[in-house]
Structures are given as C-alpha cells and as structure tokens.
C-alpha positions as CSV (number, residue, x, y, z in Angstrom):
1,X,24.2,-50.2,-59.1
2,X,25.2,-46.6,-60.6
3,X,22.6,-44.0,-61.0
4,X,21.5,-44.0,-64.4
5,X,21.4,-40.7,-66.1
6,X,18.5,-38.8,-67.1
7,X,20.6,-37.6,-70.1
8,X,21.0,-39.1,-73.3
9,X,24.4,-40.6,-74.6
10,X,23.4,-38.1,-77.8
11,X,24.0,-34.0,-76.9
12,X,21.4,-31.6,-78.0
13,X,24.3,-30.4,-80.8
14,X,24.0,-34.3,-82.6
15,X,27.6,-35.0,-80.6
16,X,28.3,-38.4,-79.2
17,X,29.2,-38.6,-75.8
18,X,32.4,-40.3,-74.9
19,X,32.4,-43.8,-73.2
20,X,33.8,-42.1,-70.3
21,X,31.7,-38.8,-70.4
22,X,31.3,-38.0,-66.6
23,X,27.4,-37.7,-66.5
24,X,27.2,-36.9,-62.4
25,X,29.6,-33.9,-63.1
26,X,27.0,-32.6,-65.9
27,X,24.1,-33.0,-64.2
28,X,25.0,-30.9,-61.5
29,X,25.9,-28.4,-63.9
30,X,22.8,-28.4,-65.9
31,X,21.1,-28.2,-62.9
32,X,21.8,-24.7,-62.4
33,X,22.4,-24.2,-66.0
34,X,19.3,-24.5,-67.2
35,X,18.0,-21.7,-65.0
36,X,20.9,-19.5,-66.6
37,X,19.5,-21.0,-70.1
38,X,15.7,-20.2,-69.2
39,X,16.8,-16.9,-67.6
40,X,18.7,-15.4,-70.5
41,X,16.2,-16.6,-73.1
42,X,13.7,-14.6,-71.2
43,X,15.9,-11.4,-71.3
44,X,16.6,-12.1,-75.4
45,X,13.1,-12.2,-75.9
46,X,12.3,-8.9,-74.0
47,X,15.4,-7.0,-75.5
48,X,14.3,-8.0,-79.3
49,X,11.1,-7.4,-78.9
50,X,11.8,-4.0,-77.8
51,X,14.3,-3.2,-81.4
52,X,13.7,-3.3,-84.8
53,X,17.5,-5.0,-85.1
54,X,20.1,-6.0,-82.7
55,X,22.6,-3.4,-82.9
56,X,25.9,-3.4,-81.3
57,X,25.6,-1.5,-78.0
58,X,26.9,-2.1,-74.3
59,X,23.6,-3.6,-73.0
60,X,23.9,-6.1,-76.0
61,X,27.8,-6.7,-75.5
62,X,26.9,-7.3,-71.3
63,X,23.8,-9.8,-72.7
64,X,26.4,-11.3,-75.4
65,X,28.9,-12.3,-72.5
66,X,26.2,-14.0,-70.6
67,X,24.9,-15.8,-73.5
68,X,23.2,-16.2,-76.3
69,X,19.8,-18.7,-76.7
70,X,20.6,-21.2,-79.1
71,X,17.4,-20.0,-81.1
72,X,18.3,-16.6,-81.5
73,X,22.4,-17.4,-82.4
74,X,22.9,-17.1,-85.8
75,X,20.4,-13.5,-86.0
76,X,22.5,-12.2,-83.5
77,X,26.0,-13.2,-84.7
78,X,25.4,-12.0,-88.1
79,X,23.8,-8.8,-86.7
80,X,26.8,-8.1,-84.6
81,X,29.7,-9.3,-86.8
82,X,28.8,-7.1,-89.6
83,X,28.0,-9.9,-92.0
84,X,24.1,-9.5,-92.0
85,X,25.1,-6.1,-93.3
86,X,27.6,-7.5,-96.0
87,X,24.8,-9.7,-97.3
88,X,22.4,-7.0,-97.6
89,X,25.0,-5.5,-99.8
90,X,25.9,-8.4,-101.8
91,X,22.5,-10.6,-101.7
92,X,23.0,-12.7,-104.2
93,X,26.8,-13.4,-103.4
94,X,26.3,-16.6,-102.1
95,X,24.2,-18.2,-104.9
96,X,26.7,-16.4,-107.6
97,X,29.5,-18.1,-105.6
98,X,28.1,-21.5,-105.6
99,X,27.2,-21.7,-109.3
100,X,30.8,-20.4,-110.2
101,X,32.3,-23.4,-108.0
102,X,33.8,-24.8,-111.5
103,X,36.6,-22.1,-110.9
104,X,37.9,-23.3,-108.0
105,X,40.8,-25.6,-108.2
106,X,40.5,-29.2,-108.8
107,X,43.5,-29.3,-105.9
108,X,41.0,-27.2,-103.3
109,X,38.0,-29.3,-104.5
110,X,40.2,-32.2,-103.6
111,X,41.2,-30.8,-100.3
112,X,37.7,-30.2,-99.5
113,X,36.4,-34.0,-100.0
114,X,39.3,-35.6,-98.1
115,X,38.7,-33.4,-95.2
116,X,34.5,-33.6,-95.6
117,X,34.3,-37.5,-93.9
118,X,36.7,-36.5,-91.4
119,X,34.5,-33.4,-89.2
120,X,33.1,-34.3,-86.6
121,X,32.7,-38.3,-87.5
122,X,31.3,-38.2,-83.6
123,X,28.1,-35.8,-84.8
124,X,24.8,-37.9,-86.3
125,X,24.7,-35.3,-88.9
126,X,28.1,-36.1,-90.2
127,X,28.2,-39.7,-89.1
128,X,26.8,-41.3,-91.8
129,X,29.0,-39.1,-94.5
130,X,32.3,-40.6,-92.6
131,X,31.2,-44.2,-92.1
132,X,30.4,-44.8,-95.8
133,X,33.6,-43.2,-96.6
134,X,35.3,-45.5,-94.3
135,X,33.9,-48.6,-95.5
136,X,33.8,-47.7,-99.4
137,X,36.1,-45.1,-100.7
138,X,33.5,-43.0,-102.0
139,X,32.0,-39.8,-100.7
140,X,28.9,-39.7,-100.8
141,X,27.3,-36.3,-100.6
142,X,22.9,-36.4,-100.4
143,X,21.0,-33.1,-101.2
144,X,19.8,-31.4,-97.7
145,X,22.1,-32.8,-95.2
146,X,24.4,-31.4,-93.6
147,X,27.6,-32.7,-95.0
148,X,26.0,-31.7,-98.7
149,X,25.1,-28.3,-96.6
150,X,29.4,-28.1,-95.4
151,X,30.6,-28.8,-99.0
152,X,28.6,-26.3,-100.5
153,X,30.1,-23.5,-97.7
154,X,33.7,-24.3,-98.3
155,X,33.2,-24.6,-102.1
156,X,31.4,-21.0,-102.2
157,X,33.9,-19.5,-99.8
158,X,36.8,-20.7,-102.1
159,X,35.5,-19.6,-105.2
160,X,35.2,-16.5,-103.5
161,X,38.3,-15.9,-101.8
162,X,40.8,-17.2,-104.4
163,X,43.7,-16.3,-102.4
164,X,42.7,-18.7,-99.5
165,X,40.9,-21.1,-101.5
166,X,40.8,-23.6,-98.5
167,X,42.8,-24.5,-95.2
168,X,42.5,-27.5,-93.1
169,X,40.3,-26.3,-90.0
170,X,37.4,-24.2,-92.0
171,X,35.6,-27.7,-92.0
172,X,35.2,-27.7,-88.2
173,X,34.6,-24.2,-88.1
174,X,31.6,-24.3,-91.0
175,X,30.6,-27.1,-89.7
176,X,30.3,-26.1,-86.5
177,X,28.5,-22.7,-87.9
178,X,25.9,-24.9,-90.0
179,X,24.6,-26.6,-86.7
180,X,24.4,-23.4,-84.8
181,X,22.5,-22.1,-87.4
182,X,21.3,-24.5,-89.8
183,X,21.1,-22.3,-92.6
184,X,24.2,-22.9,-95.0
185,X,23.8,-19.5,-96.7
186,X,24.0,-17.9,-92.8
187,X,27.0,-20.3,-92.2
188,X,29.2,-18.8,-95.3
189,X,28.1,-15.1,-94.5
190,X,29.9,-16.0,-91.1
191,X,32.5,-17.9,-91.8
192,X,33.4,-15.1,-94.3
193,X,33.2,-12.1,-92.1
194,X,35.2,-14.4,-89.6
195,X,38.1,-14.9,-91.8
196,X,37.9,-11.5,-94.3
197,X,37.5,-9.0,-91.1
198,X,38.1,-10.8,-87.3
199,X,41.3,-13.2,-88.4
200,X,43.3,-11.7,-90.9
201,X,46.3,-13.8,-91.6
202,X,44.7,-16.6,-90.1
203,X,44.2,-19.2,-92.8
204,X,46.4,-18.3,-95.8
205,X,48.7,-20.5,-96.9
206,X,51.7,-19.9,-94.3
207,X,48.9,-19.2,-91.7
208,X,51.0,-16.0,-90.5
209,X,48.2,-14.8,-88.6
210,X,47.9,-17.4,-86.8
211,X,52.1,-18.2,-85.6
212,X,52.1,-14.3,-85.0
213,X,49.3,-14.6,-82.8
214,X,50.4,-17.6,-81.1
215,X,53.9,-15.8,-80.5
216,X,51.4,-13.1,-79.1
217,X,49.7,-15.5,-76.7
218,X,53.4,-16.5,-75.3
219,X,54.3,-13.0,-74.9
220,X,50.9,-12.4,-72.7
221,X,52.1,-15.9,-70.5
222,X,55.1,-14.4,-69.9
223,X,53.4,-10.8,-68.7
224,X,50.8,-12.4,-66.6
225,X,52.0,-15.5,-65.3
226,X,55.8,-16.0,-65.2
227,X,56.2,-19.0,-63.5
228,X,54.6,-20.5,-66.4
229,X,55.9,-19.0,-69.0
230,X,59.4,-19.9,-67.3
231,X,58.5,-23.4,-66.5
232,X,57.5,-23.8,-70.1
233,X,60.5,-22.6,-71.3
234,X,62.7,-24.9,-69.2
235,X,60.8,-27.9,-70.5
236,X,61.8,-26.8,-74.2
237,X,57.8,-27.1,-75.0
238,X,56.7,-24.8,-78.0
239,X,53.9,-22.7,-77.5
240,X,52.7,-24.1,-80.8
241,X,52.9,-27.7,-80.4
242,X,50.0,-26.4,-77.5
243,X,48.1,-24.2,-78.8
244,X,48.3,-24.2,-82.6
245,X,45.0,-26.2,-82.8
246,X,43.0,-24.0,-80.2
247,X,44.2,-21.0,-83.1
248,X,43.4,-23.0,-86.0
249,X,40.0,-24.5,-85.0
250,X,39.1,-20.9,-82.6
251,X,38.9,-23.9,-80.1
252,X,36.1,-26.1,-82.2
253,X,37.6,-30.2,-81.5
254,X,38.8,-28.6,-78.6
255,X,36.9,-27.5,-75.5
256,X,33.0,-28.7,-75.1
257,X,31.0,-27.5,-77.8
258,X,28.4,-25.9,-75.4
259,X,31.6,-23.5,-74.4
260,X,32.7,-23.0,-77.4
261,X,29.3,-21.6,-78.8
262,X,29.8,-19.1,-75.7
263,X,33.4,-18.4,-76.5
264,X,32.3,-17.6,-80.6
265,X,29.3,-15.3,-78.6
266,X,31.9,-13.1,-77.7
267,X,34.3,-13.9,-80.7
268,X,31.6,-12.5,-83.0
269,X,31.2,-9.2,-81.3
270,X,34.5,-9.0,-79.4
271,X,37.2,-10.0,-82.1
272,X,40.3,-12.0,-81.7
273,X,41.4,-11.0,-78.3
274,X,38.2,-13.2,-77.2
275,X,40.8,-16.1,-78.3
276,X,43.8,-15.0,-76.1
277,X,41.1,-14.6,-73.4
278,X,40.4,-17.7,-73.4
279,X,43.6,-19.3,-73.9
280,X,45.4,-17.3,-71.0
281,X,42.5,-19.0,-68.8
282,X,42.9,-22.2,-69.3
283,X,46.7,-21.2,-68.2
284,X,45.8,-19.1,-65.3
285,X,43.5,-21.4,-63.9
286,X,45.8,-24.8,-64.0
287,X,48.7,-22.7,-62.6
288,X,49.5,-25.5,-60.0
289,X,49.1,-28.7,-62.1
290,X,51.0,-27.6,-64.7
291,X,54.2,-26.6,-62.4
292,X,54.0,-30.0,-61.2
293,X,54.8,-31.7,-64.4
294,X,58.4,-32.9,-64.5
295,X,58.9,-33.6,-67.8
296,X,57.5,-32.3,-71.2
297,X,55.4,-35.3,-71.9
298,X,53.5,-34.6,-68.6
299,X,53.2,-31.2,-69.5
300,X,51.5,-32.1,-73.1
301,X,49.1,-34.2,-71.5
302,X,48.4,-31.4,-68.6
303,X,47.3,-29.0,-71.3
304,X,45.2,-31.4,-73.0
305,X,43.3,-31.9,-69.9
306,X,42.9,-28.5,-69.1
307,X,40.3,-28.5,-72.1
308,X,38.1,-31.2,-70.7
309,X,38.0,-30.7,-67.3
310,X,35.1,-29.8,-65.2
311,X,36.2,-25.8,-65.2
312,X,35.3,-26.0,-68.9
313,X,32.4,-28.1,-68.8
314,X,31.1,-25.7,-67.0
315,X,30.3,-22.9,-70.2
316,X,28.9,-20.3,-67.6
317,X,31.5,-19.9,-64.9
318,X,34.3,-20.1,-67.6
319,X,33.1,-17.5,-69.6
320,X,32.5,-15.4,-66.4
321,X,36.3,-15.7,-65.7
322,X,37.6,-15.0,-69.0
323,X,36.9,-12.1,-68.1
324,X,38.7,-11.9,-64.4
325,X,41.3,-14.0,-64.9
326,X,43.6,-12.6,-67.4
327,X,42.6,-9.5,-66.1
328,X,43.7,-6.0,-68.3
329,X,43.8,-7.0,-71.8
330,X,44.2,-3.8,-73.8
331,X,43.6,-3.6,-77.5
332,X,47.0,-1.4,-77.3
333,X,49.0,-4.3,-75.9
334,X,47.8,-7.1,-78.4
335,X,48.8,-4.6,-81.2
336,X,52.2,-3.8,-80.1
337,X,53.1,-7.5,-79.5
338,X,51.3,-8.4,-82.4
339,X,54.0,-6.2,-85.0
340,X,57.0,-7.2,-82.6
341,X,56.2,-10.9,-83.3
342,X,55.3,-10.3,-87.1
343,X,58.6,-8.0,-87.3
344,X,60.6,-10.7,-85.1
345,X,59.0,-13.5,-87.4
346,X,60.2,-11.2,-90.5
347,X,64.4,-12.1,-89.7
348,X,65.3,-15.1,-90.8
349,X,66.9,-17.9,-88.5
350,X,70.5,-18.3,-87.8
C-alpha cells in the first residue's frame, strides 16, 4: 500500500494539487524547508524589530534573496518597491480610482469579466467564481471574496492607467498579489509600481517591453550557453513560443507558486533582471536534456517540464542558483541588448 501523505491535496496558497502531484518528492523538501521557513522568520522578526521601516539596504537585499515569511510579504514588498511610498503620497488614490471605474471602457470592463472565471479556477478562492460561470453564463461577483477583491484591482488600475487600461496576464498577477497579501488596496499599490516603474513596456497594447525583453533573454542564451542557443536555432523554435508566458505572467501559471513568491521577493527589490535570472536557469540547468531533443516538438515539451520538475519545486535551492548559474549579469549588458533589440525591432521585415 503507498505511504499516505501527511500533506493535504489543498496547498497552504488555496491551490489544488494535481492528480499526479509527486507528494514523496515534497516531503523530502519540506522537510528541510521548514527549518529554512522557521529560520528566516526568526531573523525577519529580529531585523524589524530592530527599525522603524524596512529600508532598502544590503543586509535587507541578502535577507530578501533568502526569503521572505509569508506574514511579513506584502510590508516588505511595498516597502522595498517604492509603492508604500507612492501611497503615502497619493492616499486616497485607490478609493478615488475605484469610484471613477465608470470611466473605464465598457470594452476593458468586458475584458476584465471574461478573464475573471478563468484565474486560477484550481484556487478555493477563485473556484467557486469559475464553476458558476461554467455552469451558468453569469459572473457572479459576492462582496469580500477574493474574485470581487481581483475585479476591483484591475478595475481601479485601468481607470487609472488609461493608456493600458487592461492586458491579458494582470489577472494572474493581482491575483496572485491579493493572496500574498490579502489586502486589495496593497495588491493595486503593487501591481502598479510593478507595471508604472519595474516593467515598462510590458503590458501596453503591442507588449513591446515584453518581445524586446524576450529578444534580450535570446541574446543572453546565446552569451552564456551556445550550444543552446545553437541547438535552438537549428530546430527553428522561437524564443517566444517558450518563453512569452514566463514574461507575461513574471512566471505566475508557470513554476510552483511557492517559487514564484521567492522569485517576486527578489523581483520587488531587484527589478526585471530577476526575470532573465530566472529564465537563463531554468536553461542552464537542463543543458543536457534539452540537447537531446530531436525534433522541435520534444523540445516544447522539454521546456515545459523544466518548470515543474523537482529543481523548481525546490523554492530554496533554485533561488540560491539563480544567483550562480547565469553567473555575471550586469545592469550594463541588459541595457545595451535591450536598445539593440528595441532598435533591431524598430526595422521593418523584408
């Protein structure tokens, strides 16, 4: 008979675990994880008590990259973001936004609703909000849950940002902000400081930031791992068809959320190049498996894996190497190739 688990088929996020969720591989990593967890909460609790504020600093940056207690996530990332310091300049902004909602576009509103039953239909906080839209039509939005929390978010951010309005992805990312933090108010101050100042370009309509950066990330391929980039190439695969959702989603519907919480730690006080981190791991550390694909079809499927696998699973030691991995990742480099590949992106095509 197999060893029943001690964990529950529900994470502590609200996320369903898949039918074929390997249980034996995570409790062996939450076995030493949980000291990590217990550990680091300690060391939170010590540092805060000892400041007035969390201010951005190198012992904070060294405590950010070996994690942030769940409790204490959303102080910290609006502290080091610059967004708790945005909505001490603009208190009310949020309410404001919200009551002006009828100035948004009917077309954005529209956008918004379709997209509302379809985050995270795995999550018991969203669950209910996607079955009912499945089996009636109808969204159905109560007052004080989270989907009615997410709708309010997007709705305030669009009628704040006119010139974004909406993209398809926010929802996963404010979503994913509202159950880190569980304060909606918190959730736009982030999501806003997350597109206005760390991802410019990102998510307006011809999402420019985002095909520039992914040009970027083939560019860094190419520089650190060649054979790769090479055996890529020679399989006619387009770094977009890869990686465009790990851009668009900052790897939310991707990797586990547990690691993605880490990877936004860093994303929050680090910036963008937190992203190409990240992505040139997951290359750098399937380097074998994917030169053995044959064909492009098995090289698809190898870089879907690559975000499940047990290396990701395991939040602690993959943050720890997006740090060695890559290795030299200058702020100099990701600039130059960033205006090459907006310039190169500027010609048209013959």
């Amino acid at each position: 008979m197999a060893k029943r688990s001690q964990f529950s088929n529900i994470d502590e996020y609200g996320f369903e675990r898949a039918d074929d969720f390997d249980y034996e591989t995570y409790e062996d990593f939450m076995s030493s994880y949980l000291r990590v967890l217990a550990k680091r909460s300690k060391k939170w609790t010590e540092l805060m008590a000892r400041k007035s504020a969390v201010r951005r600093s190198l012992t904070t940056k060294r405590y950010i990259r070996k994690g942030i207690p769940k409790e204490h996530r959303g102080l910290v990332w609006m502290a080091v973001s610059g967004a708790e310091k945005a909505r001490q300049a603009q208190p009310n902004l949020y309410l404001e936004r919200l009551r002006s909602a009828s100035d948004v576009h009917e077309d954005i509103l529209s956008c918004i609703r379709t997209d509302l039953p379809r985050t995270f239909p795995d999550n018991v906080h969203y669950k209910a909000t996607a079955l009912a839209y499945s089996q009636t039509g109808q969204l159905q939005l109560q007052d004080r849950t989270q989907p009615r929390q997410l709708y309010n978010v997007l709705v305030a951010f669009a009628s704040d940002n006119h010139d974004i309005g909406y993209c398809q992805g926010m929802n996963y990312i404010a979503g994913l902000l509202l159950i880190a933090t569980g304060e909606e108010e918190t959730a736009f101050w982030l999501l806003k400081t997350l597109i206005d100042r760390s991802l410019p370009g990102y998510y307006n309509k011809r999402m420019t930031g985002i095909i520039r950066d992914i040009d970027v990330l083939g560019e860094l391929v190419r520089l650190k791992f060649p054979e790769v980039h090479r055996h890529v190439e020679s399989l006619n695969l387009s770094w977009a068809v890869i990686t465009t959702k790990w851009f668009v989603c900052l790897f939310a519907e991707v990797l586990p959320v547990e690691t993605v919480f880490r990877v936004w730690d860093c994303l929050f006080y680090e910036g963008a190049k937190i992203l190409f981190r990240v992505a040139l791991t997951l290359v750098g550390m399937h380097i074998d498996a994917l030169l053995r694909c044959e064909d492009l079809a098995a090289l698809i499927t190898c870089f879907k894996a690559v975000t499940q696998d047990a290396l990701v699973t395991d939040c602690h030691a993959f943050l720890q190497s997006i740090f060695k991995v890559p290795g030299s990742l200058k702020n100099t480099t990701i600039s130059r190739l960033r205006s090459e590949c907006a310039e190169r992106n500027k010609k048209p095509q013959k």
